[in-house]
C-alpha positions as CSV (number, residue, x, y, z in Angstrom):
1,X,-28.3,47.7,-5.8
2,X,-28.7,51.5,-6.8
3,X,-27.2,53.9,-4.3
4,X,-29.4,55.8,-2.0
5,X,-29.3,58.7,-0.1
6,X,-30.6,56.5,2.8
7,X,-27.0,55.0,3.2
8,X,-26.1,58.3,5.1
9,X,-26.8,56.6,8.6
10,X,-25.0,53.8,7.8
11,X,-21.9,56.3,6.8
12,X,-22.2,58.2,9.9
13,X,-22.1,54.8,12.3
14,X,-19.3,53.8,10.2
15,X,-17.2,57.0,10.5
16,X,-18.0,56.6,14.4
17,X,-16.3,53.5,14.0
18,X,-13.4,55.0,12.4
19,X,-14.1,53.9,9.1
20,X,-14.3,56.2,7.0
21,X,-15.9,55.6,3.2
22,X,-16.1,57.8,0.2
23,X,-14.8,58.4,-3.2
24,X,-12.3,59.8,-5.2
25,X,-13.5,63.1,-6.1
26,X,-16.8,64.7,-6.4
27,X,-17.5,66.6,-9.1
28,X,-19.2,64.5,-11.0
29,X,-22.9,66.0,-13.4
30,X,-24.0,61.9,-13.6
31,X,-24.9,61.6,-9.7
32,X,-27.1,64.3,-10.4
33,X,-30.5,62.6,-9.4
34,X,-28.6,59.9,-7.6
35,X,-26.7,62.1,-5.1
36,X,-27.1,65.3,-6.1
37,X,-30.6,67.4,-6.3
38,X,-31.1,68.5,-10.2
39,X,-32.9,71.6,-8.7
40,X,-29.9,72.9,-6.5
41,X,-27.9,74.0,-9.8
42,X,-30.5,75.3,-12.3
43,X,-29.8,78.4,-14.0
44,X,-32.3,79.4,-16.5
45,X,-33.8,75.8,-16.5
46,X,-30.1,74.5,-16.9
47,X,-27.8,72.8,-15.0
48,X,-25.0,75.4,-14.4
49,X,-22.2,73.9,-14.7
50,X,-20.1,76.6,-12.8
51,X,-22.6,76.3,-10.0
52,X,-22.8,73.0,-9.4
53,X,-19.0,72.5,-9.4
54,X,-18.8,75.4,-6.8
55,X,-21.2,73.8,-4.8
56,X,-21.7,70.1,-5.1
57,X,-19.5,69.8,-2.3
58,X,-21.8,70.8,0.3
59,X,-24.5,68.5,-0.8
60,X,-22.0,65.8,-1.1
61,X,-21.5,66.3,2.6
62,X,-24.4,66.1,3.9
63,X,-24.2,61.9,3.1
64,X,-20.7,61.2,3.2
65,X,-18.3,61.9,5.6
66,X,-15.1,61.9,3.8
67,X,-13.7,62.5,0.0
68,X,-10.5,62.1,-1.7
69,X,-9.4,65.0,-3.3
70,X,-7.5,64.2,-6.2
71,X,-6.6,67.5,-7.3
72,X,-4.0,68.0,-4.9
73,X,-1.9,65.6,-6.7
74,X,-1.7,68.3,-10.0
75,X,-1.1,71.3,-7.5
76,X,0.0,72.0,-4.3
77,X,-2.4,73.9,-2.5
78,X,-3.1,77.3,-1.5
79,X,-4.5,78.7,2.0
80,X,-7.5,79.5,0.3
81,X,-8.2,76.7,-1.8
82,X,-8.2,74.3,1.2
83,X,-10.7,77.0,3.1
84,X,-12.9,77.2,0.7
85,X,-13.3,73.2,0.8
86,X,-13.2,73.1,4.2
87,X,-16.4,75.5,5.1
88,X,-18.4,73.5,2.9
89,X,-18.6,70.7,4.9
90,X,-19.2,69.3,8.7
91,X,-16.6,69.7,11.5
92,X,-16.4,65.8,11.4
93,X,-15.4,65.5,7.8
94,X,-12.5,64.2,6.5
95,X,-10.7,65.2,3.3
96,X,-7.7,63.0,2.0
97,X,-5.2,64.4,-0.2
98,X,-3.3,62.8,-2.9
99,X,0.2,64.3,-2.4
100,X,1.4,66.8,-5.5
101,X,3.2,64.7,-8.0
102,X,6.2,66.9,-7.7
103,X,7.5,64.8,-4.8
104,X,6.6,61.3,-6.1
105,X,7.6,61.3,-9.8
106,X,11.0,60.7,-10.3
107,X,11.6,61.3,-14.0
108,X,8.6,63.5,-15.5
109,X,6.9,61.5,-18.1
110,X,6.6,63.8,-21.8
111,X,3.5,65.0,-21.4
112,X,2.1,68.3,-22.0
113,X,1.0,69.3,-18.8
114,X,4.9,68.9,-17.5
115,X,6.2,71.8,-20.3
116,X,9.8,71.9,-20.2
117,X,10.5,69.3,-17.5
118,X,8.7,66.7,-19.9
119,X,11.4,63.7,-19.8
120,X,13.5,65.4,-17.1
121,X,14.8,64.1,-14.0
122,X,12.8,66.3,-10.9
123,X,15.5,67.4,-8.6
124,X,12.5,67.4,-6.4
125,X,12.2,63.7,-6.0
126,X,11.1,62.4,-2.3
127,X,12.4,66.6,-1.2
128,X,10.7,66.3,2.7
129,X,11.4,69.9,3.0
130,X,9.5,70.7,0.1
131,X,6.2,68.8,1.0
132,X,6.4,70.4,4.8
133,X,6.5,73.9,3.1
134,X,4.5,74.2,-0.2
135,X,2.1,71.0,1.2
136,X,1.7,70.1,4.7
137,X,1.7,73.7,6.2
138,X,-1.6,75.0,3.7
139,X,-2.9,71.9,5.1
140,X,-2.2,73.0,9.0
141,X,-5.4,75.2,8.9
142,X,-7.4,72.5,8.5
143,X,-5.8,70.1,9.9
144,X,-9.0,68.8,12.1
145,X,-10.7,67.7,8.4
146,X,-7.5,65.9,7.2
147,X,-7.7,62.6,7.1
148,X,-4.8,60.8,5.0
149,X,-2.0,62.1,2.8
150,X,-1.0,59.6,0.1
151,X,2.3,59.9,-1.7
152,X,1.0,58.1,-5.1
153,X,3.7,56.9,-7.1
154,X,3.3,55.7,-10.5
155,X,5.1,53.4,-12.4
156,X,8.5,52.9,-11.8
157,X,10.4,51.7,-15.0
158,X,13.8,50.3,-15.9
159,X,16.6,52.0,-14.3
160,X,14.4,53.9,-12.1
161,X,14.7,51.5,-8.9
162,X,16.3,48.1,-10.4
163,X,14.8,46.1,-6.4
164,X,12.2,46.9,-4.5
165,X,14.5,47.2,-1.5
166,X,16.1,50.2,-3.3
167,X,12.5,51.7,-3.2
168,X,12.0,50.9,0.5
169,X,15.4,52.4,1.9
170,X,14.6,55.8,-0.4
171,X,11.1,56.1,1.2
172,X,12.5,54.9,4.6
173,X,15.1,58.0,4.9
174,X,12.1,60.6,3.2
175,X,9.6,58.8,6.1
176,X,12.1,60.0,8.4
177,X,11.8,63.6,8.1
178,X,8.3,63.9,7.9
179,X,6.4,65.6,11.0
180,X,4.4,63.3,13.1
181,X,0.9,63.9,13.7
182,X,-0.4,63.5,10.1
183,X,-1.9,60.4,8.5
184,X,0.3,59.1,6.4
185,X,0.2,56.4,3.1
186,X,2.1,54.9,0.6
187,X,0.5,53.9,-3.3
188,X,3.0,52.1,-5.6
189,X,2.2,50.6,-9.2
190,X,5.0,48.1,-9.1
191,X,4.1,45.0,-8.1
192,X,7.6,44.1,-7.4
193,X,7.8,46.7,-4.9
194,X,5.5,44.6,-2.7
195,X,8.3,43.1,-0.5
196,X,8.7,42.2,3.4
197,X,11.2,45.3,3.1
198,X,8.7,47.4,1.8
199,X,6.0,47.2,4.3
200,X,8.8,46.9,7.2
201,X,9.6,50.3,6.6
202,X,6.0,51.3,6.2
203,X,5.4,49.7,9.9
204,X,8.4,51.4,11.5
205,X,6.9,54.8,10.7
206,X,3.2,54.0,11.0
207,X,2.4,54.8,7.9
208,X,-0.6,53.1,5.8
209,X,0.1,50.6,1.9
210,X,-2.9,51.9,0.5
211,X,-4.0,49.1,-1.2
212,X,-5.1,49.8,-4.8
213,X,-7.2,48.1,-7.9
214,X,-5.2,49.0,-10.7
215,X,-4.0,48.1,-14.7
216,X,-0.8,46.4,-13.7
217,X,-1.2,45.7,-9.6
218,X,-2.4,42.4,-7.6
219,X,-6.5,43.3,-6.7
220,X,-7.0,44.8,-3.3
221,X,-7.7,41.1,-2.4
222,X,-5.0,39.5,-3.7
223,X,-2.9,42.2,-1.6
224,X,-4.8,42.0,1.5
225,X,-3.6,38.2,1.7
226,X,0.3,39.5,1.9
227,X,1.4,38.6,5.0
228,X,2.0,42.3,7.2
229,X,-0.2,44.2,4.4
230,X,-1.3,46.2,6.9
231,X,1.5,47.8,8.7
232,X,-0.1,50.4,10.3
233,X,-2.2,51.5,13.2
234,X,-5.2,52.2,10.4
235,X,-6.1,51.0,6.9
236,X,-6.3,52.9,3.1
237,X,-8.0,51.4,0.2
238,X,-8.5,53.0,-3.4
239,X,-10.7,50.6,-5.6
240,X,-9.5,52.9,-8.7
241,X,-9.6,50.4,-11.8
242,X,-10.3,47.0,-12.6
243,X,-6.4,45.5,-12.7
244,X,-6.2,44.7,-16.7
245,X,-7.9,47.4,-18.0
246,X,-6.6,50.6,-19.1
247,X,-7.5,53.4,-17.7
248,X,-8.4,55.7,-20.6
249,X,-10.7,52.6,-21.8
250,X,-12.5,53.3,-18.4
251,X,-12.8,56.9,-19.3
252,X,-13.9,56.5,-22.7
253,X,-16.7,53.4,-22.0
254,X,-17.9,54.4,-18.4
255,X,-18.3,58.2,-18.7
256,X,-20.7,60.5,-17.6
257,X,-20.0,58.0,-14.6
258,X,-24.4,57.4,-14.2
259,X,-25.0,53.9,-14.0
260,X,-22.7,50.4,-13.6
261,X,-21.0,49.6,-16.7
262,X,-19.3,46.5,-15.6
263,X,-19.3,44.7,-12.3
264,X,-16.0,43.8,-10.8
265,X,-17.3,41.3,-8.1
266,X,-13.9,40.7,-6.8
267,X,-13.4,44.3,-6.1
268,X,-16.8,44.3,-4.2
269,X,-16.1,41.6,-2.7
270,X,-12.6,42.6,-1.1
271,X,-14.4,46.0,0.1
272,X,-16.7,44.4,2.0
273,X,-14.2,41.8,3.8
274,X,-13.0,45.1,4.4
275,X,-15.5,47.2,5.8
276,X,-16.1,43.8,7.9
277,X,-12.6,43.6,9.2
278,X,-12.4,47.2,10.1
279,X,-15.6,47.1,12.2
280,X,-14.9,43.9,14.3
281,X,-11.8,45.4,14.8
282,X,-11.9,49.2,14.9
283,X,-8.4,50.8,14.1
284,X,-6.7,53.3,16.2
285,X,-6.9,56.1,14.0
286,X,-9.0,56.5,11.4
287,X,-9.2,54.1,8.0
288,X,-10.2,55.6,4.6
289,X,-11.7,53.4,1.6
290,X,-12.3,55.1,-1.5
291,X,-13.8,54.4,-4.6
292,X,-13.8,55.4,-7.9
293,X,-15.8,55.9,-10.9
294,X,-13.8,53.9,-13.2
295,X,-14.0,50.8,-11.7
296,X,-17.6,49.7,-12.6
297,X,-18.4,53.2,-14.0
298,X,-20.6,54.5,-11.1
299,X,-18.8,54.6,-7.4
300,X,-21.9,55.1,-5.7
301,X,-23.5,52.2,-7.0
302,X,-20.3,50.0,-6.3
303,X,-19.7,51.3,-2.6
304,X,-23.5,50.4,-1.9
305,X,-22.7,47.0,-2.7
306,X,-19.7,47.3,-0.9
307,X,-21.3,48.0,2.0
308,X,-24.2,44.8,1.4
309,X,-21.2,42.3,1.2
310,X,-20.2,43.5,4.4
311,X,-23.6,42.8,5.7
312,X,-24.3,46.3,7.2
313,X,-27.5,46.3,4.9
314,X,-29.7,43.5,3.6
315,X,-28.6,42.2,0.3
């Protein structure tokens, strides 16, 4: 089922619900026609690219109640950078930030965009007083629209954290420090790391596995089924990439992101026993499922079905 623009009462019931859905980022010229109205960005007959990334936002808005804003994880961000999102939008929106890779990546991987730390340890690693200060106080302005922070963390390799217990007592004592108040979540890429110590430590501080679709991970379903998955008063998904595929294959077959490439049933099926679960059960605080273009190559399309297997609409 194409998306449609009808959905937004069923988005706003659901955020009412606490339930928040969405996708990972929005910035995206293929929804033009689907989400976004062609007419809004023309320059000179054109699309204009620097208006329509200025200003997609505000359309995107008026359907959807909540985004995840990936580019937080790249750079931490500024007073004015989070202002500018922020008047675009509703009071009752919701923006989750990925957490700046600084304090997640433990050895930087040698790539360009790391310069001379390529391949270097980051002294930085799990620093608390470095995400209160360069992260979580920018966010304080805005702090009504924030909805979770996720501390991604990618692949952890050989010598890194040899047990998964290693990797629960380090985010345990970081956990510790952190301010309360704030939505918090945790997204690993080590399958290992799934482990009753793990999600122990999650429970103790409240704080949200943000279950993920990705290359080398169980499927959101498959992780749903661990027994205390769910340690928190509220719930995080990311349906980011069909586990098994790469994600620069996703890039390179799915882009401009304008139709469904691929179906990932499974994936749409454990989003809906989501959305399902969520609503018969509504969480304390708010829960955030995201989706993204690389999964099936169009998130809209794939969070409209979503929302069918949950049987809020008619299939």
């Amino acid at each position: 089922m194409p998306f449609s623009r009808s959905l937004t009462p069923t988005l706003a019931s659901l955020a009412d619900q606490n339930v928040y859905l969405g996708t990972s980022s929005w910035k995206y010229p293929g929804w033009i026609g689907q989400l976004y109205t062609e007419d809004r960005y023309l320059y000179r007959g054109k699309v204009a690219k620097t208006r329509f990334e200025r200003n997609c936002l505000e359309e995107y808005g008026e359907v959807f109640k909540s985004v995840c804003v990936d580019a937080g994880y790249y750079r931490f961000p500024t007073d004015k950078y989070l202002a500018g999102l922020a008047e675009q939008v509703p009071d009752d929106f919701k923006f989750s930030f990925k957490v700046t890779d600084q304090i997640t990546i433990k050895k930087f991987p040698k790539l360009p965009r790391f310069g001379d730390l390529a391949g270097k340890e980051n002294d930085y690693f799990l620093n608390a007083d470095l995400f209160k200060n360069l992260f979580l106080r920018p966010c304080e302005s805005i702090q009504a629209k924030v909805g979770i922070l996720i501390f991604e963390f990618s692949r952890f390799y050989s010598g890194q954290f040899d047990q998964g217990r290693e990797f629960a007592d380090a985010i345990d004592a970081f956990l510790a420090q952190l301010p309360t108040g704030w939505q918090y979540g945790i997204e690993i890429r080590n399958e290992s790391f799934l482990h009753p110590d793990y999600f122990a430590v999650l429970a103790k501080h409240n704080v949200a596995h943000v279950y993920n679709n990705w290359q080398k991970m169980p499927s959101v379903g498959e992780q749903m089924n661990i027994e205390n998955s769910r340690p928190a008063a509220f719930t995080a998904a990311r349906f980011l990439l069909t586990p098994g595929r790469a994600y620069n294959d996703a890039v390179e077959s799915f882009s401009p992101y304008d139709k469904t490439a691929q179906i990932d049933e499974e994936a749409r099926t454990a989003g809906g026993t989501l959305i399902t679960s969520l609503t018969k059960a509504p969480a304390k605080q708010p829960s955030f499922i995201y989706l993204n273009n690389r999964l099936e190559g169009n998130a809209l399309n794939t969070l409209h079905a979503m929302i069918q297997k949950a049987r809020i609409l008619p299939e």
